[in-house]
N, C-alpha and C positions, 0 to 999 in steps of 0.2 A: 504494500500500500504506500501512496505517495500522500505527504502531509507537509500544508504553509504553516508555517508558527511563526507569528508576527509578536513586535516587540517594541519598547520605546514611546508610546504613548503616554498622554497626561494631562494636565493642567501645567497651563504657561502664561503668563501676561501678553499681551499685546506690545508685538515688536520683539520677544525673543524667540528660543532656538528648540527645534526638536528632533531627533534622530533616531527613524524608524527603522527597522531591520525586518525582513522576512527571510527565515530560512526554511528550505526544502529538503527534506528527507524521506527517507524510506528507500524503493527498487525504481530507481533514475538509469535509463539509458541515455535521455537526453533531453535539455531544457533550451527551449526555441524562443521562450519569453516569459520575463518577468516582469510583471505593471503595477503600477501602483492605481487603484483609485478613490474613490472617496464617498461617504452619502451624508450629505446631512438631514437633518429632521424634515419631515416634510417634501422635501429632493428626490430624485432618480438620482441615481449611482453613475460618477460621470470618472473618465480617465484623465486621472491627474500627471502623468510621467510614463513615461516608457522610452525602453532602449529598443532603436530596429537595425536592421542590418548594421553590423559593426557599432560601431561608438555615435551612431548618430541617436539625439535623446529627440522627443517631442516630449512639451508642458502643453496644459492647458491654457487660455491667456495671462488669466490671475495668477497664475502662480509663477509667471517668468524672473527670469532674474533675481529670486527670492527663493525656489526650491531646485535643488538639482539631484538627481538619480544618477546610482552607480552601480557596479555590479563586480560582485569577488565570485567569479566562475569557480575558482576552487573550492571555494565554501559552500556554493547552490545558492547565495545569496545576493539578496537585491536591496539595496538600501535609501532610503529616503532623505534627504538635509533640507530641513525646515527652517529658513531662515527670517527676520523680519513678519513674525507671524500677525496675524490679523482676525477678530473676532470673526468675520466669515471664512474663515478656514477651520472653525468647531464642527465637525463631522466623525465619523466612521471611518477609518482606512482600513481598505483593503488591498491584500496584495494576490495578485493574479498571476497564472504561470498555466503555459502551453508545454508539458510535459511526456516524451517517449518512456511509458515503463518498460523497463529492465526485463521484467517477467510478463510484456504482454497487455493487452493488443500493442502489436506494435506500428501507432501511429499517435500521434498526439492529441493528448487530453486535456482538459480545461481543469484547472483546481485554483480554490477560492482559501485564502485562509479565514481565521474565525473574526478578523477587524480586530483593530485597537483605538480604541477613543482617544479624540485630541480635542482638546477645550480650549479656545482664547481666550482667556476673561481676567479681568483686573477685579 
């Protein structure tokens, strides 16, 4: 079985920092993509960050230049730097991953981790 375990979630004032982490484990032949996205209350669940072909990242508007995604292929990890945060950045994170298990089918799956809360609030 393939499992997201996300981490680094919180309460943070407005204008500081937060650093998400998803890691993947279990029977991994291979990870095609790892995303990050978000729901806040009331919201559809929209993508915040993602790595595509190579090192090239895509943000969603709001979050340019204020969040950046990164990825430690050795580790199955994908990680999020929340910078300059802002009261509408209070949502859900989720992290997403198009993954080939090891044991089967072999073609790529969708897995969702379980979210980690992130609160702006002063």
């Amino acid at each position: 079985q393939v499992q997201l375990v996300e981490s680094g979630g919180g309460l943070v004032q407005p204008g500081g920092s937060l650093r998400l982490s998803c890691a993947a484990s279990g029977s991994i032949s291979s990870i095609n993509a790892m995303d990050w996205y978000r729901q806040a209350p009331g919201k559809e669940r929209e993508l915040v960050a993602a790595i595509i072909s190579g090192d090239s990242t895509i943000y969603v508007d709001s979050v340019k230049d204020r969040f950046t995604v990164s990825r430690d292929n050795a580790k199955n990890t994908v990680y999020l730097q929340m910078n300059r945060l802002k009261p509408e950045d209070t949502a859900v994170y989720f992290c997403y991953a198009e993954i080939v298990p090891s044991s089967g089918p072999y073609y790529p799956r969708q897995y969702w981790g379980q979210g980690t809360q992130v609160i702006v609030s002063s």
